[in-house]
N, C-alpha and C positions, 0 to 999 in steps of 0.2 A: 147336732143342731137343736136340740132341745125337741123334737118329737117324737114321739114312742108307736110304733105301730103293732097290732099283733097281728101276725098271717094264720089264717086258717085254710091250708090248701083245699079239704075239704070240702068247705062251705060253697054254696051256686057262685057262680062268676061274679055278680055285683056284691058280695059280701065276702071276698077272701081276707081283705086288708081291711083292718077295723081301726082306728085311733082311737088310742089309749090314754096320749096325754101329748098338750103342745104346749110350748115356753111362752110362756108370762115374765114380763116383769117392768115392775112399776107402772106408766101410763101404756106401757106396750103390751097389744096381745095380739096374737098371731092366728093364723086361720087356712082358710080352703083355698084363698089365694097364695097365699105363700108357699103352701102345699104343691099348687100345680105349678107352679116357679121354679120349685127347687127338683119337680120331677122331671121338667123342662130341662134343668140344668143336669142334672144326671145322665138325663139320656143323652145329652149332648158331647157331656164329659163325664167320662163312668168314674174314672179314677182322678178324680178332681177331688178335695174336700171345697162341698157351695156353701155358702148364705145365701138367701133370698132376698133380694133388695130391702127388703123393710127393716133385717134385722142386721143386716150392715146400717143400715143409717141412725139404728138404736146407736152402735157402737160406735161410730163416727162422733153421734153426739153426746156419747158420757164420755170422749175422750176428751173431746172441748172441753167439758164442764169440767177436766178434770186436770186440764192444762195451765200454764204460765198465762195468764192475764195481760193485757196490755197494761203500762203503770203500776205492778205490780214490782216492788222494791225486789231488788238482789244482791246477795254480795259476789264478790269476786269469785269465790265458791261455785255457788253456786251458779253464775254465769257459764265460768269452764264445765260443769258438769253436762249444763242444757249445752253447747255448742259439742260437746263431745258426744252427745247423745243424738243429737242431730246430724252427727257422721255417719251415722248404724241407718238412718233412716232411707229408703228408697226416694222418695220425693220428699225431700225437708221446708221445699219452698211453698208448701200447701197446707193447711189442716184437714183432715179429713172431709169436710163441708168442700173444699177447695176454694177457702179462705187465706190470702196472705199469711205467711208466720215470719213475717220479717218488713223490716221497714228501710229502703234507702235513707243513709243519712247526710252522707254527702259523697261527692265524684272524688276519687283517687288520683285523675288524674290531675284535679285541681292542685295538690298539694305542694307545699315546694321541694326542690328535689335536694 
């Protein structure tokens, strides 16, 4: 998760676990909130791998930024790659934010048969 701690079992009881270094990047930084989130989550689920809310929503939003655009030209190519890629995905009707990633165009049933 990008935090580094060191333990000192040694050390008196308020100083065994010392932070050594927490992830950064770009307008994100991360802190003693996200710390006690992710120890919440541990304890909850030992054998879980967590993020902490915040830096899920880092990632949420460089994956937008790093997504198909609305109005953004395609070729047939690339069409079948994105809709084949969109087979792999757990929830493809969402973007991370849980934003639409599709548009009705029109009813199926409308058409002639």
């Amino acid at each position: 998760n990008g935090f580094d701690f060191k333990i000192e079992p040694e050390a008196p009881p308020t100083q065994r676990v010392k932070l050594v270094s927490a992830p950064a990047s770009k307008n994100w930084t991360f802190g003693k909130d996200d710390i006690e989130e992710m120890v919440f989550m541990l304890t909850d689920s030992p054998n879980v791998m967590c993020r902490p809310t915040r830096i899920r929503m880092m990632f949420a939003s460089r994956s937008c930024r790093k997504s198909v655009m609305i109005g953004t030209p395609l070729n047939k190519s690339e069409m079948k790659k994105l809709v084949c890629h969109m087979g792999e995905i757990e929830q493809p009707w969402n973007c991370p934010h849980g934003r639409p990633t599709m548009r009705h165009l029109f009813n199926l049933d409308m058409l002639p048969s």
